[in-house]
Each structure stands twice: as structure tokens, then as C-alpha cells.
C-alpha positions in Angstrom: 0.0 0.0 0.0 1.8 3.4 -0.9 1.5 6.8 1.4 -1.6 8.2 -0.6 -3.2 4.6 -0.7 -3.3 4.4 3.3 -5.4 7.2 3.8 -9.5 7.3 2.5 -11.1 10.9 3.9 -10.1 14.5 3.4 -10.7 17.2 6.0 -11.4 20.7 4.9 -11.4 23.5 7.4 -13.1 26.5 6.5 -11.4 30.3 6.3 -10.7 32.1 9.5 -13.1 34.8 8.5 -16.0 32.4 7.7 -15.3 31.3 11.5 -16.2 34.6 13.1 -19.7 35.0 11.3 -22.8 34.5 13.2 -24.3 31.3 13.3 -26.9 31.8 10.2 -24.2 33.5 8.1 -21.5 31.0 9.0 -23.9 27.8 8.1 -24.6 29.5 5.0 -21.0 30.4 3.9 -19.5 26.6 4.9 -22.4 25.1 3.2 -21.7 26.8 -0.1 -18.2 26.1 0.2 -19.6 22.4 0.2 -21.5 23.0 -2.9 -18.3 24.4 -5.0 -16.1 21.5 -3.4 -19.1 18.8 -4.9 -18.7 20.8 -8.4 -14.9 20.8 -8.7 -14.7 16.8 -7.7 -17.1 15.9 -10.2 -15.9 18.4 -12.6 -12.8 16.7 -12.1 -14.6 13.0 -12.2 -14.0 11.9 -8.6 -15.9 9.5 -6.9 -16.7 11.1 -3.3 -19.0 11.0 -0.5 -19.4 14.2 1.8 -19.9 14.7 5.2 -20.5 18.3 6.5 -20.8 19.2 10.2 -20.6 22.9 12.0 -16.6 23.9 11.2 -15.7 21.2 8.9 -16.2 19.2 5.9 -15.4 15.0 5.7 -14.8 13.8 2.1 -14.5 10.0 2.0 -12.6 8.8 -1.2 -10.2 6.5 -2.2 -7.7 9.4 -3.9 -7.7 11.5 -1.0 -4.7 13.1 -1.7 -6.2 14.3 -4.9 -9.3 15.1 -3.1 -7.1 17.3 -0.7 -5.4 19.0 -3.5 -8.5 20.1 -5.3 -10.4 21.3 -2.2 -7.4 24.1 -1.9 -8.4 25.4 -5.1 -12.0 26.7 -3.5 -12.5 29.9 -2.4 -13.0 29.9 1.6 -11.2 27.0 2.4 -8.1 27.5 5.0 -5.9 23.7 4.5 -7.0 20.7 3.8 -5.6 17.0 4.3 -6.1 13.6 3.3 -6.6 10.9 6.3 -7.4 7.9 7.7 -10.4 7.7 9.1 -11.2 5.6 12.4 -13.9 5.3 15.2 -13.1 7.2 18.1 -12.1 4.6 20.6 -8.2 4.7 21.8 -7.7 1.2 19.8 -8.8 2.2 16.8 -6.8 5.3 17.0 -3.7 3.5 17.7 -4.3 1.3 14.9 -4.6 4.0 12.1 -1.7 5.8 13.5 0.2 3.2 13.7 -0.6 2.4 9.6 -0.1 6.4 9.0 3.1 5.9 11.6 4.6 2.7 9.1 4.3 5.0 5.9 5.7 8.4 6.5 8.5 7.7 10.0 10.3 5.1 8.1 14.3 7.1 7.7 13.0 9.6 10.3 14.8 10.2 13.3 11.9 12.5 15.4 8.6 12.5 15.7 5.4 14.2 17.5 2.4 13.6 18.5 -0.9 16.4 18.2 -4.4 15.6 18.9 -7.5 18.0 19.0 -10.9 16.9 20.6 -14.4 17.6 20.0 -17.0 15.6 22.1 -17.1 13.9 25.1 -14.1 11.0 25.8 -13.4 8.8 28.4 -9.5 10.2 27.7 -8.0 13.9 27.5 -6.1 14.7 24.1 -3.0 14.3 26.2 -4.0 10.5 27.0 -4.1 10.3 23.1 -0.8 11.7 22.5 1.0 9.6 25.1 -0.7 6.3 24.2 -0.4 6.9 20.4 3.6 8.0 20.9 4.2 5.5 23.1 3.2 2.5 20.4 4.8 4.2 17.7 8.0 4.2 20.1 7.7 0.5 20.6 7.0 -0.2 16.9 10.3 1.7 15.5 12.1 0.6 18.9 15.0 -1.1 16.8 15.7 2.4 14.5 16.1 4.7 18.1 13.2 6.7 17.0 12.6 9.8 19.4 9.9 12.4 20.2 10.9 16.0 20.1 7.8 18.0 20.9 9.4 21.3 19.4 11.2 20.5 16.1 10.4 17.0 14.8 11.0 15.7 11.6 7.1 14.2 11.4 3.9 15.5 12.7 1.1 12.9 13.1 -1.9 15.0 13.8 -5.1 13.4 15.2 -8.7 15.0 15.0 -11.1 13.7 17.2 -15.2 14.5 16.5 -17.5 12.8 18.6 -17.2 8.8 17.6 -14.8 8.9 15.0 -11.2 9.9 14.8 -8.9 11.3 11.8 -5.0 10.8 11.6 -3.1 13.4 9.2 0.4 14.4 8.3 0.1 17.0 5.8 -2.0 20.3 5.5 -2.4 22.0 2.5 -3.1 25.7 2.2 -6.5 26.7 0.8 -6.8 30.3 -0.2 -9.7 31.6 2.4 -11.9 34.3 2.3 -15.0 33.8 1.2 -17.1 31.7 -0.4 -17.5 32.7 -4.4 -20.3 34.5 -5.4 -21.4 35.6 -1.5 -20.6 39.0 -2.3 -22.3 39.5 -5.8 -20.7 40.4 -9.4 -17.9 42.8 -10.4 -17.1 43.8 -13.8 -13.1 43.4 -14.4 -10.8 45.4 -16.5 -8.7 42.4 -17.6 -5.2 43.1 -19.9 -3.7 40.3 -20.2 -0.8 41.5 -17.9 0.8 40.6 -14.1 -1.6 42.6 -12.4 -5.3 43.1 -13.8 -5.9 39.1 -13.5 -4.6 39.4 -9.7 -6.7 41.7 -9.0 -9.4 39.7 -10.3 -8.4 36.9 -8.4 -7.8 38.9 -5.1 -12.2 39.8 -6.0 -13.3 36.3 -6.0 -11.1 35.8 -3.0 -12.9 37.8 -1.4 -16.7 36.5 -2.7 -17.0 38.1 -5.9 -18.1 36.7 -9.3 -16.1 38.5 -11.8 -16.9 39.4 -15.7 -13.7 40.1 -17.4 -13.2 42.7 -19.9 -10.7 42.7 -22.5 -10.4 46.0 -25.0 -8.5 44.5 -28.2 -7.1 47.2 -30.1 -5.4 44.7 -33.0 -4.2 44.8 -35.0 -2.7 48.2 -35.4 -1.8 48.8 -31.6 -1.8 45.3 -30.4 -1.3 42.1 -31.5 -3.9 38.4 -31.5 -1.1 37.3 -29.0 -2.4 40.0 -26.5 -5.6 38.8 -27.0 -5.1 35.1 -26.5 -2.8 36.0 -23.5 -5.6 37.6 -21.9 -8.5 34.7 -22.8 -6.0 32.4 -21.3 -5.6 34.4 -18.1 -9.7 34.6 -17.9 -9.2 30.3 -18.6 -6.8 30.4 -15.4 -9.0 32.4 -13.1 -12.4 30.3 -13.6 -10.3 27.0 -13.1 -10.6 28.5 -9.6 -14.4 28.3 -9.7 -15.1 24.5 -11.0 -16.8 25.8 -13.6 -16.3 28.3 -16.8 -17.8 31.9 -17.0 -18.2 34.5 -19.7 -15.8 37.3 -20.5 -16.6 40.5 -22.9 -14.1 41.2 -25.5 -14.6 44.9 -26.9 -13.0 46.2 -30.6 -11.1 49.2 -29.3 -8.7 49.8 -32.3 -11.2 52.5 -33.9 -11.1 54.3 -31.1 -7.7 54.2 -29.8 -7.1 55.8 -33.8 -9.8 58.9 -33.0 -8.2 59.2 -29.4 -4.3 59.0 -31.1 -5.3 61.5 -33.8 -7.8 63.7 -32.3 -6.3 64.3 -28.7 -2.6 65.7 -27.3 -0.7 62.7 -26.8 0.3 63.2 -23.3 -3.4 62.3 -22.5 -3.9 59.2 -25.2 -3.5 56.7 -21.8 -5.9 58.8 -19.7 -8.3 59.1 -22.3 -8.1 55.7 -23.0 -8.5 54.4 -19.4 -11.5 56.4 -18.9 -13.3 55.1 -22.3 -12.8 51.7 -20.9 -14.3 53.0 -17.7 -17.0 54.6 -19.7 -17.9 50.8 -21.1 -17.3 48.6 -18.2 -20.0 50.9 -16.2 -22.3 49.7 -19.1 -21.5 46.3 -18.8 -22.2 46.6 -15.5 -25.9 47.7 -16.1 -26.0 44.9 -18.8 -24.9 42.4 -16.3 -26.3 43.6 -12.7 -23.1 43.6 -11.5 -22.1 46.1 -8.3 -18.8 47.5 -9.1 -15.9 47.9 -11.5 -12.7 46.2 -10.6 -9.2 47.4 -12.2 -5.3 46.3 -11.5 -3.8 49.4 -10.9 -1.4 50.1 -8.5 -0.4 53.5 -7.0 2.4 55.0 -8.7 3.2 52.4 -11.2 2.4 53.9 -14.2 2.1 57.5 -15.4 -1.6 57.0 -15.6 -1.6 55.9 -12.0 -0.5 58.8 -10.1 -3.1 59.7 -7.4 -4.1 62.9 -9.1 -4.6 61.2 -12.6 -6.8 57.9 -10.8 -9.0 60.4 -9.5 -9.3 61.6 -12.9 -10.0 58.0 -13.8 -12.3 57.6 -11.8 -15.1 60.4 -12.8 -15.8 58.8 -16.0 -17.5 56.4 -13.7 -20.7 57.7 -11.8 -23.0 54.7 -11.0 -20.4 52.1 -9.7 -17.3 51.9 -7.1 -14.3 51.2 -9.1 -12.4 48.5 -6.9 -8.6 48.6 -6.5 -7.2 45.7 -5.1 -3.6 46.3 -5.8 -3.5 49.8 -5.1 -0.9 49.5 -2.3 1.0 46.4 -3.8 4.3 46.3 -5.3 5.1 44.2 -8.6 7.0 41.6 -6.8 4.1 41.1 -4.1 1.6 40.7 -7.1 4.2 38.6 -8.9 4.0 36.2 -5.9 0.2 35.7 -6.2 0.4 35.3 -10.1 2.7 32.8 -9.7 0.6 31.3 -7.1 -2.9 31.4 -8.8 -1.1 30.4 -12.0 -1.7 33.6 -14.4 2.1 34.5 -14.0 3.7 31.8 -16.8 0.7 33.6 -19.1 0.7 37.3 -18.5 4.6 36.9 -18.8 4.7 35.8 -23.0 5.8 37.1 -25.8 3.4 39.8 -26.9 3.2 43.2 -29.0 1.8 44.9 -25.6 -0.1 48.3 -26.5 2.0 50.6 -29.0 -0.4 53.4 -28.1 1.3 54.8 -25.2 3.0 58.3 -25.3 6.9 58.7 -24.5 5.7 61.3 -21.8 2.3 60.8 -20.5 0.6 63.4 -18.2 1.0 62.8 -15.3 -1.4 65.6 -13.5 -4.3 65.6 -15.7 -7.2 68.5 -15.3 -10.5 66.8 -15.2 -12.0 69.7 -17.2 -9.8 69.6 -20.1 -9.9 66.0 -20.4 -14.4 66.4 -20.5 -13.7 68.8 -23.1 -11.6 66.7 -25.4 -14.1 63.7 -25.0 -16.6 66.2 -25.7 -15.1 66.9 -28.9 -14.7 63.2 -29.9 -18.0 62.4 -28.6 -16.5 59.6 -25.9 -20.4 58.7 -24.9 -21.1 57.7 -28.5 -18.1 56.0 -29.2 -18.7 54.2 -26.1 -22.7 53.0 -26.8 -21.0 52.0 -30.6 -18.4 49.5 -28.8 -20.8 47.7 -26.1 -22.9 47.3 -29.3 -20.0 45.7 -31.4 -18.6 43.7 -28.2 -18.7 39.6 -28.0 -19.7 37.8 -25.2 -17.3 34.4 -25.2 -17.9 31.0 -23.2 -14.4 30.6 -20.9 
């Protein structure tokens, strides 16, 4: 029997914040959490049976391990880890510590011994730390195994609930926050980039369905790989849901020309964030959503300066527009791209935007800029895109 054979149940522990809710809010939040673990596992074709009780979830399966991997891709769950599952009486809990013991202290010179009750036991978890250590020292006697309570080489963890018992090595880190979807529908600015498809990431984290947006302005100030980089980051982020979504992709090359030819060029890249502003807030009405979420991060780029994101942000005047990165720097969002798996993507080989100015404003006035969309009739050009825009199956 090899390591991931022995064990045949996965726990899942909820995020810390899903823990502090009230009662009603918290039931509601871990049961959902059950629902999107159910749709990933038979997404992924996994034969499973589920146990939920208040503060945890029980998959029974015979590829746990694989079980415990995919539960770490769902929003507001803290760690999982695959098990073996036993009643609760001492015994038992011997026995299946003893298999877990075999697999995983064989070549190990340490070990400890963790145990955390729920219930009512004749023993204390002490009791099942001293009798389970004990056995294991008896049964490696002959390699001079020892415990060291403060750095051993091997954990074995036991979880006791009521008449059955769980022993675990490994943990895997989930992403917590919330449950997806708990928190409604943003409408996402998506580039293709590092950041826009962290910060859309960072969103669901937090509860939020997203809709991503992508302005394609090939083939004369992009390229298709910018385009396909930016489908394949939208691909990435609703693996994360066990199912696929829906993104917008918007033809922006007509009006990146009138914005290029008409307007000063120190203003082509404020001009051209507050267009796409000006069309995500429409989306949003078109898709009920209750906010606008871009990557932008303070001071990053020219158009990012605080005076020019206020700017920004009055082409928008029904909607928040959500900055998740705001106060990140590129290698903390680097780390979560890498992470969520966007990073290997955003980071090919691709034209980029040609549009940009070789010395963008960086204090834009809001009333010159309203008088140069005036002149180009933004609002219009704006109504003509949403109309020309495709809706595509991720």
C-alpha cells in the first residue's frame, strides 16, 4: 500500500473569517463552500462521498490526496488534508496511527504527536498523545526513534469529532476568504498583464463573481497574442471556480485611432483608461453587477498617479471602481500570479499596447480632459463598442 493509498477521507477547514460570522451567516458560507467543493470533484470526475458538520467538511474517497489538492483550489477554504479515518475509541486510534506511523517515519529520526478533541471522551487529548507516541516508540524501537515535541522531523496530527477519529500528516493551504459568489458580481478590467488578473483573483477571494473585460485594439496597436494572453488568463481564473464563465471582448482599435489623432498625446493613456471605464460601467448595467474592478497600483504607471486615478475615476458615476492592488508592489503581485497560476501567461511574448505616449501626463485637469471627450463624442463611441462587443464562453 503506498502513502496516498493508506489514507481514505479528506478534512477541509473553513477560512478564518467564515469562522467569526454568526451562526446563520457561517452555516450559510460553509455550506456553499460544500457546494463548489461537490462541483470541482465531479468536474474533475472523482468518486466522493461528503460529510458536512458545524466547522468542517469530511470527504470519504479513495484518492484523497487528490481530493485534498482540489479542495485548496475553492475559495474559503483554510488547508485541507487527506486521512485515515477511524472510530473514536483509543484502539482504533492506535491502529490507524500506527498504519499512517509505518508510511511516513520510516528514515525519520523525530517525531510528534498532536491531537485536538471535540466531544465527550473517556480520555484527555493528552491521554491520546502519550498512548499513540508510546506504540509508535515500541514499533520503530530497533531504528532509536525519538519524540521531540518542538522541532520533529514528522507530525502525526489526530482530529477527534465525537465517535470517529482522523489521523493526518500534511495540510495544504487553501486560499480563504470567502465563499465565491457571496458577495455578488464585479465587472473586471482584464489586460492580459501581471496585475489586472490578480486583482481579479484577489475579488473572488474575497466573494465576488467576476466578468472580465478585454479592449483588443489589434491589429494596429496590439497584436492576437495579446488577445489570447488575456483569454488564457480569464481560462486560469475560472479554473478557480469548478466551472467556466463568460468574459466581454470589446473592438477598441477605432477608437484608440480617433483618441491617437484627435487628442494631445500626453493624454492618449488617460483618455483611453476612462473610455474603458465609460464601457465597463455599461456592462455593468448589462450584467447587474455592483462594481468595477481594475489592477492598478499606485504610482506604477504614469496614468496611475493619485491625481490622474482620480481623474479616472469620474468617467465612472453609478459604480465603485475596486482597486485591489492599489498599495502592492510588482513583486508582491508577482508572488500571487505565480501562485494562482496567471504569471507563466501574462509573462509571454506579446506586441503589448503601442499606443502609449513617450511622456504621459501625469497631472491631468479633469475639465480639459471632459472637453476633449466632448469633442470626440466619448459617450457615442462608447454605446458603438458595447454594441460591437462579444460575449465568449471561458
Amino acid at each position: 500500500m503506498t502513502e496516498e493509498g493508506s489514507y481514505d477521507t479528506v478534512i477541509v477547514r473553513f477560512g478564518c473569517e467564515v469562522g467569526v460570522k454568526s451562526s446563520r451567516t457561517r452555516i450559510r458560507y460553509e455550506k456553499e463552500v460544500c457546494r463548489q467543493i461537490k462541483r470541482l470533484l465531479e468536474a474533475e470526475g472523482v468518486d466522493y462521498k461528503m460529510e458536512y458538520v458545524f466547522g468542517r467538511v469530511y470527504v470519504s474517497s479513495c484518492d484523497a490526496v487528490k481530493v485534498a489538492k482540489l479542495a485548496t483550489r475553492v475559495f474559503g477554504v483554510s488547508s485541507s488534508s487527506p486521512a485515515l479515518k477511524t472510530s473514536s475509541e483509543m484502539n482504533d486510534i492506535v491502529q490507524a496511527a500506527l498504519k499512517v506511523a509505518e508510511k511516513t517515519l520510516k528514515g525519520k529520526r523525530t517525531f510528534a504527536v498532536r491531537c485536538k478533541r471535540t466531544g465527550r471522551h473517556p480520555y484527555t487529548s493528552m491521554d491520546v498523545c502519550r498512548k499513540v507516541g508510546g506504540e509508535i516508540l515500541q514499533f520503530f524501537n530497533e531504528d532509536k526513534l525519538k519524540v521531540d515535541l518542538k522541532n520533529p522531523e514528522v507530525t502525526i496530527k489526530i482530529e477527534v469529532r465525537d465517535d470517529k477519529a482522523y489521523v493526518y500528516i500534511e495540510e495544504y493551504n487553501g486560499p480563504g476568504g470567502f465563499p465565491l459568489g457571496v458577495q455578488g458580481k464585479v465587472v473586471c478590467l482584464l489586460s492580459g498583464g501581471i496585475d489586472s488578473p490578480v486583482a481579479c483573483w484577489l475579488m473572488m477571494k474575497r466573494g465576488a463573481f467576476i466578468t472580465p473585460v478585454y479592449f483588443d485594439s489589434s491589429p494596429t496597436f496590439s497584436d492576437e497574442l495579446s488577445r489570447i494572453k488575456a483569454v488564457d488568463c480569464a481560462k486560469a481564473l475560472f479554473n478557480w471556480t469548478g466551472k467556466g464563465g463568460e468574459m466581454y471582448v470589446v473592438p477598441y482599435e477605432g477608437v484608440l485611432s480617433v483618441i491617437k489623432r484627435e487628442a494631445p498625446e500626453r493624454y492618449t493613456c488617460i483618455l483611453c483608461k476612462r473610455f474603458m471605464y465609460m464601457v465597463a460601467e455599461k456592462i455593468a448595467d448589462r450584467e447587474k453587477a455592483e462594481g468595477i474592478v481594475t489592477g492598478e497600483a499606485l504610482g506604477e504607471q504614469a496614468s496611475q498617479t493619485l491625481r490622474n486615478i482620480r481623474v479616472l475615476n469620474e468617467a465612472v458615476k453609478r459604480y465603485p471602481v475596486h482597486r485591489p492592488l492599489l498599495g502592492f508592489d510588482k513583486v508582491e503581485t508577482e508572488e500571487i500570479a505565480r501562485r494562482i497560476g496567471t504569471y507563466s501567461i501574462s509573462t509571454r511574448k506579446s506586441s503589448g499596447c503601442n499606443a502609449a505616449p513617450r511622456h504621459p501626463i501625469l497631472k491631468a485637469k479633469l475639465e480639459y480632459v471632459l472637453e476633449i471627450e466632448k469633442k470626440i463624442e466619448s459617450e457615442k463611441m462608447a454605446e458603438e463598442a458595447l454594441k460591437k462587443s462579444q460575449k465568449i464562453k471561458i
